[in-house]
C-alpha positions in Angstrom: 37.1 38.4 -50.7 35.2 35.3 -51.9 37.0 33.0 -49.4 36.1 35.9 -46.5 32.3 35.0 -47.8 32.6 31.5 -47.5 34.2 31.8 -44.1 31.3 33.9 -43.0 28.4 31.4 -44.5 30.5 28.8 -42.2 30.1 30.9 -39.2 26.2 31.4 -39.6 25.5 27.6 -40.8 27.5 26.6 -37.4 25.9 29.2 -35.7 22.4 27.9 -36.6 23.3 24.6 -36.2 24.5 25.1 -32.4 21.0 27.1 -31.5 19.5 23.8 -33.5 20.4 21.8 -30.8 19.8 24.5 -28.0 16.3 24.6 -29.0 15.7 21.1 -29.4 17.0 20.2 -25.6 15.4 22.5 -24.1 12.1 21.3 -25.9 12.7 17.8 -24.8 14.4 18.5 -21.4 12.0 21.5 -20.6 8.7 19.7 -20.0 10.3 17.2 -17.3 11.3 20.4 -15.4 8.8 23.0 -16.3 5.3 21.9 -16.8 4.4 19.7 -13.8 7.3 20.6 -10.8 5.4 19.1 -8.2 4.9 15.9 -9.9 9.0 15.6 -9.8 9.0 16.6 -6.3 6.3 14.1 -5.6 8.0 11.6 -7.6 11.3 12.5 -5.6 10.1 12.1 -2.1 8.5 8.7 -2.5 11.8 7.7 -4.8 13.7 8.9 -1.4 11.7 7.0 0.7 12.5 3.8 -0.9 16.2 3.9 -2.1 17.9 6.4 1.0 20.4 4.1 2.1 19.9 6.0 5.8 16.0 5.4 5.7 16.6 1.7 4.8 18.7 1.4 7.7 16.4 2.8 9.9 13.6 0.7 9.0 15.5 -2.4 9.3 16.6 -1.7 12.7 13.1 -1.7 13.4 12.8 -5.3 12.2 11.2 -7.9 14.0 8.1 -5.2 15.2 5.2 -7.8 16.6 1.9 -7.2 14.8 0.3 -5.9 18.6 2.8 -3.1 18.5 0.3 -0.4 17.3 2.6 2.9 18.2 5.6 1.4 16.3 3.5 0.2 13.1 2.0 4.1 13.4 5.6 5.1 13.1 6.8 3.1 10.3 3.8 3.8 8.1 3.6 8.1 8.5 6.7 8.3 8.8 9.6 5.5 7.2 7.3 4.6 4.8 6.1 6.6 1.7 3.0 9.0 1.7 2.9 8.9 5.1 1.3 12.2 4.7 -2.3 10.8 3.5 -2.2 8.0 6.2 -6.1 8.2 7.5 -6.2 5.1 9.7 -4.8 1.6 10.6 -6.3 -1.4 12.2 -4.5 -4.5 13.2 -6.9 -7.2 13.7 -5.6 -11.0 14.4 -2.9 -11.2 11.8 -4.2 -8.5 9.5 -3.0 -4.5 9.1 -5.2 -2.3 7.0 -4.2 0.4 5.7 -6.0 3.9 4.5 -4.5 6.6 2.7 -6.8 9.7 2.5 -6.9 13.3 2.2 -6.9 14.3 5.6 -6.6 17.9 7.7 -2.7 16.6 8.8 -1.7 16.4 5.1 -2.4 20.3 4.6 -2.7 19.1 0.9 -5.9 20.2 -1.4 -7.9 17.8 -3.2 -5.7 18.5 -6.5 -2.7 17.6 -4.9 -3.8 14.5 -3.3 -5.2 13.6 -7.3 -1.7 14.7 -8.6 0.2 12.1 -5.8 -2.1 9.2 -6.2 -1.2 8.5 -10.0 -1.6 5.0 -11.2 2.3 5.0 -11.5 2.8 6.1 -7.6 0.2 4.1 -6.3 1.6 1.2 -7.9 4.8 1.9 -6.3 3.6 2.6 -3.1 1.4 -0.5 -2.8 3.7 -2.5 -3.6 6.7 -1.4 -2.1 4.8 -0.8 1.5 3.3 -4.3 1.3 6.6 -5.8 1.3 8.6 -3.6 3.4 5.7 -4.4 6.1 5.6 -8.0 5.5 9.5 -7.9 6.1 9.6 -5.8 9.4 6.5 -7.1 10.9 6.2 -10.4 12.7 2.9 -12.4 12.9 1.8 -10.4 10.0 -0.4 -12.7 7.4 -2.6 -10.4 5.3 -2.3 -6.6 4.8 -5.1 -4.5 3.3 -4.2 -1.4 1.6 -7.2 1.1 0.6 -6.4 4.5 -1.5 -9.3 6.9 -1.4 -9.7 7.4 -5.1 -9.4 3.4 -6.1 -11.9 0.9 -5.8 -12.4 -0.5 -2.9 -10.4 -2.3 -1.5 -7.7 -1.1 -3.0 -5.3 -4.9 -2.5 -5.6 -7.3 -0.1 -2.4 -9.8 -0.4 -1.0 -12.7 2.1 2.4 -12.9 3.1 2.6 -16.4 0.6 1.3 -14.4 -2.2 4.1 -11.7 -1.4 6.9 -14.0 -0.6 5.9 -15.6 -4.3 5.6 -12.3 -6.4 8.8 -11.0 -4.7 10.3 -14.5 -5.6 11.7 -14.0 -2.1 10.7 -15.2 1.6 10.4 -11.3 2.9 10.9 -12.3 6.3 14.7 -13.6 6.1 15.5 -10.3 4.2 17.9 -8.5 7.1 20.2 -6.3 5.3 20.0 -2.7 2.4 22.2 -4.8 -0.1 19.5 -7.6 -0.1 16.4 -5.1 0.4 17.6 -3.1 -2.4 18.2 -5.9 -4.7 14.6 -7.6 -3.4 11.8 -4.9 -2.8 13.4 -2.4 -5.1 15.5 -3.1 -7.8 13.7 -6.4 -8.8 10.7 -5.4 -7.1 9.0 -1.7 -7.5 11.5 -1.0 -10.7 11.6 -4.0 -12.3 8.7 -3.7 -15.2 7.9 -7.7 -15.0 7.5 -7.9 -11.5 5.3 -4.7 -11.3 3.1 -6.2 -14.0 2.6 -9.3 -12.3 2.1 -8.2 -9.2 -0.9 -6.0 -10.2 -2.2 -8.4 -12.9 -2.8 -10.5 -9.5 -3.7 -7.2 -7.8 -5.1 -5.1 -10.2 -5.8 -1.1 -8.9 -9.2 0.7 -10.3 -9.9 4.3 -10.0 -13.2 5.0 -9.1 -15.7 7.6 -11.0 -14.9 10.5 -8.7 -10.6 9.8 -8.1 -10.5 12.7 -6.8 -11.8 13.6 -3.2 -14.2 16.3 -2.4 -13.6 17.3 1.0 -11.0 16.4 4.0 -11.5 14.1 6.7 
């Protein structure tokens, strides 16, 4: 009988101990998942933009696009690049492309959702990862400009010898994924050291209001 007792207290100490662990994953795991889905999927589609092995292709295809090539430049930034969604405008002057992201009546995003994409984190990304993609597809192209409505203005304004330095890499003889992945992406946008140094030259402010009022 005593040894039937014993058994049993084994059972419910397991027991307990299993739903422990139950309860503590899902308390670690669940916030990732369940409090803020849209950041994920936000997080996802620019993480998609940069690493699909299909979309890299495509954009280097498109290699070698001369800076007075306004449709195709239209097409790389809403739609190979990320948050193509909140492009406003672009203007190619000489050898300079600037950029604007906004909240505009094409994205079909509210005001919060525009302030829940433009993170400090995803803008970092995007800024940097845009820059150099541009300054590797893009003949005769010197200096971008890159404003975010929502961060000082403007936003990063960087050569093509300041890129080529911070990327440790001359952007224009990149020509194939293994090298754009190992360049702009894995020692580039993920790489913690070359993020901070890139934005401790190009530092990113929000302004007072981050978050705009109404659509453009």
């Amino acid at each position: 009988m005593a040894k039937k007792r014993r058994k049993l207290r084994q059972e419910v100490v397991l027991a307990f101990c299993t739903l422990l662990v139950i309860v503590c994953g899902v308390i670690l795991v669940a916030p990732t998942y369940i409090n803020d889905p849209q950041d994920n999927m936000q997080n996802n589609e620019i993480r998609q933009k940069m690493v699909n092995e299909d979309n890299i292709g495509e954009l280097l295809d498109q290699k070698n696009i001369n800076i007075g090539e306004s449709t195709k430049i239209r097409s790389l930034l809403r739609d190979k690049l990320p948050a193509g969604l909140f492009l406003s405008t672009f203007d190619i002057t000489l050898d300079k492309l600037t950029v604007k992201y906004a909240l505009t009546e094409r994205s079909e995003k509210t005001p919060e959702d525009y302030a829940a994409f433009w993170t400090e984190d995803n803008c970092q990304q995007i800024v940097m990862y845009n820059t150099a993609a541009l300054f590797v597809l893009v003949r005769n192209l010197e200096i971008i400009e890159i404003d975010v409505e929502g961060y000082a203005y403007p936003s990063c304004i960087i050569t093509r010898a300041e890129a080529d330095a911070l990327f440790e890499e001359a952007l224009a003889d990149i020509a194939d994924a293994e090298s754009w992945q190992s360049v702009l992406i894995d020692n580039g946008v993920y790489d913690d050291e070359s993020r901070e140094a890139f934005f401790a030259a190009h530092p990113l402010e929000r302004t007072a209001t981050a978050m705009p009022n109404s659509q453009n």
